[in-house]
C-alpha positions as CSV (number, residue, x, y, z in Angstrom):
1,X,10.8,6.4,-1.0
2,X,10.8,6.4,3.1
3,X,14.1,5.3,3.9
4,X,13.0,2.0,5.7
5,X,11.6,0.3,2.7
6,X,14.5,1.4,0.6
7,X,17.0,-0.2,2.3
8,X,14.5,-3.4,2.1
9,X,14.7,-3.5,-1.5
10,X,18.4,-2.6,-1.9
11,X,19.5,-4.9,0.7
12,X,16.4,-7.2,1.2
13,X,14.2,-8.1,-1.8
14,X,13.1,-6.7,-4.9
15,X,9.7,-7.4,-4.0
16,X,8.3,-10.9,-2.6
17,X,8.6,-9.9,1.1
18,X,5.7,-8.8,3.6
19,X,2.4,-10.3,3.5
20,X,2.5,-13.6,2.3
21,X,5.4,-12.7,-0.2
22,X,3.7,-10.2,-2.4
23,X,5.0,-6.5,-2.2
24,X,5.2,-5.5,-5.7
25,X,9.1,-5.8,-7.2
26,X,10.8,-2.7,-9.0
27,X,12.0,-4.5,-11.8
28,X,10.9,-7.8,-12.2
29,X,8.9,-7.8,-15.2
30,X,7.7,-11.9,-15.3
31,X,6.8,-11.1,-11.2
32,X,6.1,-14.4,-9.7
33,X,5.6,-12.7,-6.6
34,X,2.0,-11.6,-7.2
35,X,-0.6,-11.3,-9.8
36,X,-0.1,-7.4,-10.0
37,X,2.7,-5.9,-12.3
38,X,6.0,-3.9,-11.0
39,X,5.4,-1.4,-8.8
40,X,6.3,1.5,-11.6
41,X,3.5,-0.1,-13.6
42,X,0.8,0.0,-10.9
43,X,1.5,3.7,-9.8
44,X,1.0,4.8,-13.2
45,X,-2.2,3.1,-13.0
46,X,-3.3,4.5,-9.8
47,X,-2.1,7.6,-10.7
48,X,-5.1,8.1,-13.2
49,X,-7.4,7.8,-10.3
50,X,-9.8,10.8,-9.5
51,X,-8.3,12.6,-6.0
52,X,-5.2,10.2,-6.1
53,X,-2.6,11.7,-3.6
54,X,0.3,11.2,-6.2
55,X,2.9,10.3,-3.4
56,X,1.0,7.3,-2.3
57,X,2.5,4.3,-3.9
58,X,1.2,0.7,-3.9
59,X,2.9,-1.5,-1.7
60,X,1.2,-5.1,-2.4
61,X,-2.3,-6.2,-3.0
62,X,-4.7,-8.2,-0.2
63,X,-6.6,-9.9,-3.0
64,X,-10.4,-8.9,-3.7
65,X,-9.3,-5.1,-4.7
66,X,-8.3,-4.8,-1.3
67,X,-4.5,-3.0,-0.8
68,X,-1.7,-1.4,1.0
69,X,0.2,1.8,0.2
70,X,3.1,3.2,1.6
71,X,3.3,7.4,1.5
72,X,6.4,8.4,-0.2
73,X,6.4,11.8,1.0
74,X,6.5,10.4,5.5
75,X,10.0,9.1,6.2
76,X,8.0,7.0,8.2
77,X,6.4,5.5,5.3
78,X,2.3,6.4,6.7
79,X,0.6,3.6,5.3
80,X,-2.5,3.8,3.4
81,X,-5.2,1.5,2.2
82,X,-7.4,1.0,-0.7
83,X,-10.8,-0.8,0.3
84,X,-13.9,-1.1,-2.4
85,X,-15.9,-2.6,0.5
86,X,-15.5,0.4,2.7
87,X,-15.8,3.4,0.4
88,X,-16.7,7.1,2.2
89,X,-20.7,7.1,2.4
90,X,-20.4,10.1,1.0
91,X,-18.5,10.1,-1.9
92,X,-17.4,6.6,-2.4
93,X,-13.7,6.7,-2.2
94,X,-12.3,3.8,-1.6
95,X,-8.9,5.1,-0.7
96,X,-7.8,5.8,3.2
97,X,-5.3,6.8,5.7
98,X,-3.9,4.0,8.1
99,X,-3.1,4.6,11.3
100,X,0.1,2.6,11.5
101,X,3.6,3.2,9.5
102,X,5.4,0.9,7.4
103,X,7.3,-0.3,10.2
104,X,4.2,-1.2,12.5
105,X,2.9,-3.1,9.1
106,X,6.0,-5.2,8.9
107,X,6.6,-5.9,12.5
108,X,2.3,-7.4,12.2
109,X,3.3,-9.3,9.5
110,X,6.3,-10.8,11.2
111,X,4.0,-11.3,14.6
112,X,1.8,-13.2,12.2
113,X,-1.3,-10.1,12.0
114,X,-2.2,-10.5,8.8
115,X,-5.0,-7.3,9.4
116,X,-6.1,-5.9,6.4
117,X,-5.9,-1.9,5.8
118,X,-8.7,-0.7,8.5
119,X,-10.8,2.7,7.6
120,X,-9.8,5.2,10.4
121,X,-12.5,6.2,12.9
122,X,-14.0,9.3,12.0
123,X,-14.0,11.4,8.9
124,X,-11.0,10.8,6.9
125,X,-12.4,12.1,3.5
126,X,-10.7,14.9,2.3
127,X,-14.1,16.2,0.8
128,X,-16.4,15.0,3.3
């Protein structure tokens, strides 16, 4: 876990912080934060997904199937997002690279940018 959003649970929040209060909680099991489950929970679940880099780990959902994810193998926390409306022409994934690190997400939130997880310019498909 990058080291920023560590010390956020441990000293913070278990969950219930960022984007309108809904980053997933580690061990809340009746989670009133959000509609999704703990964060162990939805990993596992993501996990199953074809091409699914297993150190990206779901942060909090944007509602419509729309989400951000933090890249447990950065220190930086790279940020990630998960977009069914903006899946690679060629190969439909719906899973991208951001262009911003947890920090930059948190210090939008806290200026009151509430942007959604924006596909990258370019190619960013690993198979494309």
């Amino acid at each position: 876990m990058p080291p920023l959003l560590k010390r956020i649970y441990l000293e913070v929040a278990d969950g219930g912080f960022g984007r309108w209060g809904e980053a997933l909680s580690l061990t809340d099991t009746t989670y009133s934060f959000s509609d999704s489950r703990r964060l162990l929970d939805e990993y596992l679940g993501w996990r199953g997904a074809p091409n699914y880099p297993p150190s990206v780990v779901p942060l909090l959902t944007w509602g419509c199937a729309i989400w951000s994810l933090v890249d447990y193998r950065t220190p930086e926390g790279r940020m990630w997002g998960w977009d069914p409306n903006a899946r690679c022409p060629e190969h439909g994934h719906a899973l991208f690279p951001e262009d911003l690190t947890l920090a930059e997400r948190l210090s939008g939130w806290l200026d009151g940018r509430d942007d959604f997880p924006k596909v990258p310019a370019g190619s960013y498909c690993p198979d494309c």
